[in-house]
C-alpha positions in Angstrom: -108.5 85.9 -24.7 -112.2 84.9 -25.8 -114.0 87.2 -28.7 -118.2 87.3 -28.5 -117.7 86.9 -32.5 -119.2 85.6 -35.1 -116.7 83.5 -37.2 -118.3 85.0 -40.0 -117.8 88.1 -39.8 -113.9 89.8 -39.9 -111.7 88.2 -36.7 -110.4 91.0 -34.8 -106.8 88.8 -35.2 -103.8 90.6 -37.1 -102.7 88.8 -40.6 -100.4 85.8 -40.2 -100.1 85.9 -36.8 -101.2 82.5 -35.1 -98.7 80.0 -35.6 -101.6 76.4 -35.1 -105.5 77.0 -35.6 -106.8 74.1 -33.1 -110.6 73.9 -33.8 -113.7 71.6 -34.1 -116.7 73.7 -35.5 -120.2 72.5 -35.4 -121.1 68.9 -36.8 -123.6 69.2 -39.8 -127.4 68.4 -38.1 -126.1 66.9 -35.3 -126.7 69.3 -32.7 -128.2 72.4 -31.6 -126.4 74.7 -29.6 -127.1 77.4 -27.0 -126.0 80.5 -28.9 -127.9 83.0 -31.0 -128.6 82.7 -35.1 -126.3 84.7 -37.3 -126.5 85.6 -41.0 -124.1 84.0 -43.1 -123.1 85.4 -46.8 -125.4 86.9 -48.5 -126.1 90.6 -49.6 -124.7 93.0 -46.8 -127.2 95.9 -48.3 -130.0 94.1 -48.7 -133.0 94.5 -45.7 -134.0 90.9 -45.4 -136.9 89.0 -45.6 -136.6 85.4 -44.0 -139.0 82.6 -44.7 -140.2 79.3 -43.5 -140.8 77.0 -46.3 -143.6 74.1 -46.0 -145.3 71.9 -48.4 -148.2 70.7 -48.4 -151.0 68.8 -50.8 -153.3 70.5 -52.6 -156.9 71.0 -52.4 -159.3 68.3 -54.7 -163.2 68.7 -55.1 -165.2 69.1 -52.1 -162.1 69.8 -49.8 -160.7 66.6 -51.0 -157.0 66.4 -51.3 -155.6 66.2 -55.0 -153.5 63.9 -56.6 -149.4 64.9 -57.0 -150.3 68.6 -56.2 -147.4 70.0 -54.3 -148.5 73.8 -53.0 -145.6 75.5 -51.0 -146.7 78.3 -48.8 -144.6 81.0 -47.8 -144.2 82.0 -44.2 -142.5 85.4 -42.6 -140.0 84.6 -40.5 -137.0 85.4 -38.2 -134.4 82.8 -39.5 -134.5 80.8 -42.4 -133.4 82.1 -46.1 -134.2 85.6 -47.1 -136.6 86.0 -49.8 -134.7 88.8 -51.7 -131.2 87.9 -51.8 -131.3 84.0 -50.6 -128.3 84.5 -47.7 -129.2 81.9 -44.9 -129.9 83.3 -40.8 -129.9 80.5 -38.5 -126.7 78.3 -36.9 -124.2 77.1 -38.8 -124.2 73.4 -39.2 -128.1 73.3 -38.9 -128.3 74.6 -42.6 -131.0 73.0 -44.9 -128.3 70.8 -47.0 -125.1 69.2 -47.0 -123.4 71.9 -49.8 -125.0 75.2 -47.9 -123.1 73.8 -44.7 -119.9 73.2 -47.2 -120.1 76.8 -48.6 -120.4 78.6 -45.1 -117.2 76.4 -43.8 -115.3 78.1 -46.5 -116.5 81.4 -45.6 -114.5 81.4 -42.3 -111.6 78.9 -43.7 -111.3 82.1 -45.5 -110.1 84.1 -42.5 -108.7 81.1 -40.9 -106.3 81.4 -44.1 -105.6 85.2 -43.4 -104.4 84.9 -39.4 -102.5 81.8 -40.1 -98.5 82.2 -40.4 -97.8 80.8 -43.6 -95.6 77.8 -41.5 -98.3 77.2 -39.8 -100.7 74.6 -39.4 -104.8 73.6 -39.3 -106.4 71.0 -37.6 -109.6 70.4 -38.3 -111.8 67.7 -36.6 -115.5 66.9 -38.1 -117.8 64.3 -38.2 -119.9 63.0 -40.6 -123.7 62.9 -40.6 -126.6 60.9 -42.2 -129.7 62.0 -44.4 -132.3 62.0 -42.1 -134.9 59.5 -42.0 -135.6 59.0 -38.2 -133.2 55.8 -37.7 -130.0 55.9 -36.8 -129.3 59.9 -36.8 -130.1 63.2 -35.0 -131.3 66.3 -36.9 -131.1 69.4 -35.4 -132.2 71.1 -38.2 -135.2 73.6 -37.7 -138.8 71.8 -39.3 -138.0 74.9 -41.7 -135.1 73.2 -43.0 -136.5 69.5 -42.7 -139.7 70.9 -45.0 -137.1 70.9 -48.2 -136.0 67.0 -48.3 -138.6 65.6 -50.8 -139.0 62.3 -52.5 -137.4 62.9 -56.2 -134.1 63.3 -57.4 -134.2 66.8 -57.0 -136.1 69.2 -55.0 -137.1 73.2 -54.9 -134.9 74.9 -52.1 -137.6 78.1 -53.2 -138.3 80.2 -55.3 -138.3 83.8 -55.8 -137.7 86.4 -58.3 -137.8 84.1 -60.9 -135.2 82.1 -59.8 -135.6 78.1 -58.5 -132.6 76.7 -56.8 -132.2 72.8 -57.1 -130.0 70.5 -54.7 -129.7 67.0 -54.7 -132.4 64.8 -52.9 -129.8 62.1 -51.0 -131.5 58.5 -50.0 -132.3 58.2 -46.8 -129.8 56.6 -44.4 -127.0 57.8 -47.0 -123.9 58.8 -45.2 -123.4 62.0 -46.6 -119.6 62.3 -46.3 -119.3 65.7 -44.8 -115.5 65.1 -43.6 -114.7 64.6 -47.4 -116.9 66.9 -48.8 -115.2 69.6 -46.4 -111.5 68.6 -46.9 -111.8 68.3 -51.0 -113.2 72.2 -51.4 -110.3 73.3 -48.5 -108.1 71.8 -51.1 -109.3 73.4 -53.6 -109.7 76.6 -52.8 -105.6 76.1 -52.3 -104.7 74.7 -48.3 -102.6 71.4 -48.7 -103.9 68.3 -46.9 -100.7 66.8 -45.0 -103.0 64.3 -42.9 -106.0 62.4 -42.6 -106.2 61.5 -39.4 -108.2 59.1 -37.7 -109.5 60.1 -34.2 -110.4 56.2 -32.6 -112.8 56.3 -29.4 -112.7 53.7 -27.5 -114.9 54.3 -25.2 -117.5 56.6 -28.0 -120.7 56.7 -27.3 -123.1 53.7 -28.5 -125.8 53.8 -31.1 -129.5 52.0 -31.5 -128.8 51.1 -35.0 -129.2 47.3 -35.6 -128.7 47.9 -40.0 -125.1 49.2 -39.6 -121.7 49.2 -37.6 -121.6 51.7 -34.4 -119.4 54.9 -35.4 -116.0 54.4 -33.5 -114.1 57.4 -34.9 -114.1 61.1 -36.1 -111.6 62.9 -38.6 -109.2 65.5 -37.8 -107.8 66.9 -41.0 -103.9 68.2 -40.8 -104.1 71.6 -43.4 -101.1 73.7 -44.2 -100.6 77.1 -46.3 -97.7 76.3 -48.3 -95.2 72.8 -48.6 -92.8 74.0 -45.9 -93.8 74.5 -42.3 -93.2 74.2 -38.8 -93.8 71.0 -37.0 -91.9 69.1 -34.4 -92.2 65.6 -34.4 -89.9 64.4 -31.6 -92.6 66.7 -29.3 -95.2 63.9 -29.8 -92.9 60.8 -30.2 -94.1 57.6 -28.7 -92.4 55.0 -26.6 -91.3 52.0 -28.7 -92.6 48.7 -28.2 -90.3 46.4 -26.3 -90.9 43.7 -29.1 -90.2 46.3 -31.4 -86.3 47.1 -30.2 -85.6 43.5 -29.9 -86.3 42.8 -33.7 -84.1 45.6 -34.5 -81.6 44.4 -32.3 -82.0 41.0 -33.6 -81.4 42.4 -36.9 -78.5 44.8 -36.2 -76.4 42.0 -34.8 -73.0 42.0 -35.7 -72.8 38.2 -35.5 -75.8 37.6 -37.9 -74.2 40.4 -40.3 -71.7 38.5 -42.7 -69.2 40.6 -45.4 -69.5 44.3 -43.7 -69.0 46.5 -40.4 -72.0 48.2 -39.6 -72.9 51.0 -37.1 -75.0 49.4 -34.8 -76.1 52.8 -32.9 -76.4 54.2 -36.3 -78.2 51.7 -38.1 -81.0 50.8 -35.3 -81.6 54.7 -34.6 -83.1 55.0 -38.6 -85.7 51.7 -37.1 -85.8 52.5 -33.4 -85.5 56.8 -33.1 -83.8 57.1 -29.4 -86.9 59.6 -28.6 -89.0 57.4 -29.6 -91.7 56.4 -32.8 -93.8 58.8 -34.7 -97.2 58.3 -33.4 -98.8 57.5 -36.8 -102.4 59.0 -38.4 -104.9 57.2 -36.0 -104.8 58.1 -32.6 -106.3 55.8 -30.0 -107.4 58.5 -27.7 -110.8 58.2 -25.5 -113.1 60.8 -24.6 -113.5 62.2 -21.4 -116.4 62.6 -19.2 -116.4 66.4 -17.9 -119.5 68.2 -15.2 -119.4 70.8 -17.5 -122.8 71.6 -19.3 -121.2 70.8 -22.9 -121.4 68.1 -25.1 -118.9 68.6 -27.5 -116.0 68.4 -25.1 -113.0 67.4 -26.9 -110.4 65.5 -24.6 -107.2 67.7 -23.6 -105.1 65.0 -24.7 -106.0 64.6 -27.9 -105.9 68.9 -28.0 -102.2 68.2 -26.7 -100.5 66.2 -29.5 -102.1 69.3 -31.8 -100.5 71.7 -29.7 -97.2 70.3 -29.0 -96.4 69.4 -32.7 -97.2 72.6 -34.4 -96.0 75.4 -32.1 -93.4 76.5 -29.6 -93.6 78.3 -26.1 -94.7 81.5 -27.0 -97.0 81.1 -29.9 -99.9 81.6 -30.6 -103.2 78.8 -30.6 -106.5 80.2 -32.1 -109.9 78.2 -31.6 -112.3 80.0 -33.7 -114.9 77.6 -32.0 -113.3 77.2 -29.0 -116.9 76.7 -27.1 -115.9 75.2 -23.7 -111.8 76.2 -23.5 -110.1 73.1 -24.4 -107.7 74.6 -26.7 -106.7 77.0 -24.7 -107.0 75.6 -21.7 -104.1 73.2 -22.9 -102.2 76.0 -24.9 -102.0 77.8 -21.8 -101.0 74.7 -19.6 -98.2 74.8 -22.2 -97.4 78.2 -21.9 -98.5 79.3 -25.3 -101.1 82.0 -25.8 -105.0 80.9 -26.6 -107.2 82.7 -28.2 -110.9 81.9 -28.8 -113.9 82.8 -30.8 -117.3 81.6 -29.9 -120.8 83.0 -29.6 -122.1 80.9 -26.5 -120.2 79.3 -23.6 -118.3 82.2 -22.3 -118.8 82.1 -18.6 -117.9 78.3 -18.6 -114.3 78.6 -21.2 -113.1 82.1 -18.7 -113.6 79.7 -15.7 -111.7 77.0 -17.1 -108.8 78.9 -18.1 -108.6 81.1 -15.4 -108.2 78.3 -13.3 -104.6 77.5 -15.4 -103.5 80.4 -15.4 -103.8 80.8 -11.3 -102.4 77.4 -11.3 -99.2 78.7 -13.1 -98.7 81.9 -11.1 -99.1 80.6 -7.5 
């Protein structure tokens, strides 16, 4: 099941009634997607008034241009921020700074928090991004947003009704720790962080940059409601390393053991688990290449571990960004129930799990 939904708006999902929300949202500025602008936050009464903001120098003598005169000129608009009550219309994760994109993720954490069981669990992949400065970074953002980085330490976002709202000006090239940024307010406004785990690709795509090391790896951040929940670790166990049993066995020899009996089943099963080792918090896992007209693709194995530790047959898996299917496509290969939330990509995620669920029935 797939919603045309906004994530910020109510989720037509009953209170604590997914059991794992599986979901990678938008990447602050990274990239644009083919799905409409929606306003986030913000007045619900108020008749809005969006703006483009743009700067420009000011006018000297003789239609020379001044010295340090900074004019901004206010342009109408269809997205942008609304001059009367300051709400943002555009995508989220194309917002004009790092804490705007921060407050918004909260917004739908918010409902995220309400469907959830309270055993249940959140993953959570993002990436991080750079301040823009042409090398080394995309930026999606709209030249609207662009228009507010300035040079100083701080900078106007606008202006209106006598108010002037001032964010922080980051150097350019700064990673701006979004992954962080994210996962420290989540905590905050009260989900426990169990994991931070480290997504490795191999095979990730390579970068221009010649001033600093390739990204190899994304974060996928393991939330729960409350300390006790439902996970099932022997689902995901990995096969032990021969070298691994033979030092245990080397170890648990009777012969070397002098002065006591000892179990040796018992004994190596606490070092060697019979179904195997727990898989760790970095997951070697590389992506895969896919026809599909999507470029966020998340591989279905890496959607798998997610699946298989957190929920039984039967339960339910929620994507509120579920985009091209992944999530469910794999929650229904492993006969739990998917459901989705996304505002583009609906044609593409309905073929892909049709297609399992055919495969199951015939």
């Amino acid at each position: 099941m797939i919603y045309n939904h906004s994530v910020f708006e109510p989720w037509p999902i009953e209170n604590e009634s997914v059991q794992s929300i599986i979901t990678s949202p938008p990447y602050y500025a990274l990239r644009k997607y083919d799905i409409p602008d929606v306003i986030i936050g913000g007045d619900n009464n108020c008749e809005h008034k969006f703006e483009i903001v743009t700067k420009r120098a000011g006018g000297g003598t003789n239609g020379n241009v001044g010295n340090n005169v900074d004019t901004r000129i206010h342009y109408e608009a269809q997205s942008g921020i609304c001059l009367k009550c300051q709400t943002y219309k555009g995508q989220y994760g194309l917002e004009p700074t790092p804490q705007m994109y921060v407050e918004h993720t909260l917004l739908w954490a918010k409902e995220a928090w309400r469907v959830l069981r309270n055993d249940g669990i959140l993953f959570l992949n993002i990436a991080d991004s750079y301040s823009g400065s042409g090398c080394g970074t995309n930026d999606y953002r709209t030249e609207a947003s662009k228009s507010i980085n300035g040079i100083g330490k701080y900078v106007d976002l606008y202006k209106t009704g006598g108010i002037t709202q001032k964010l922080k000006d980051y150097p350019k090239k700064c990673q701006l720790l979004i992954p962080h940024r994210v996962a420290i307010s989540l905590v905050d406004s009260g989900w426990t962080l169990r994991n931070s785990i480290i997504w490795h690709k191999p095979n990730a795509m390579p970068e221009s940059v010649t001033d600093r090391f390739s990204k190899k790896y994304e974060y996928i951040f393991m939330f729960t409601k409350q300390e006790k929940y439902y996970f099932d670790l022997d689902a995901i166990r990995e096969p032990h390393k021969e070298v691994s049993i033979e030092r245990v066995k080397h170890k648990f020899n009777p012969t070397k053991v002098v002065g006591r009996a000892i179990n040796n089943e018992g004994d190596m099963a606490r070092f060697c688990h019979p179904l195997g080792k727990n898989p760790g918090d970095v997951w070697t896992i590389p992506t895969c290449p896919s026809s599909e007209k999507h470029y966020a693709m998340w591989p279905e194995r890496l959607v798998e571990r997610m699946v298989k530790c957190s929920t039984k047959a039967g339960d339910i898996v929620l994507d509120p960004f579920c985009g091209s299917g992944s999530t469910l496509k794999v929650a229904e290969q492993l006969h739990r129930k998917g459901i989705g939330i996304d505002l583009g990509y609906h044609e593409m995620s309905k073929r892909r799990t049709s297609k399992i669920q055919k495969e199951m029935f015939t």
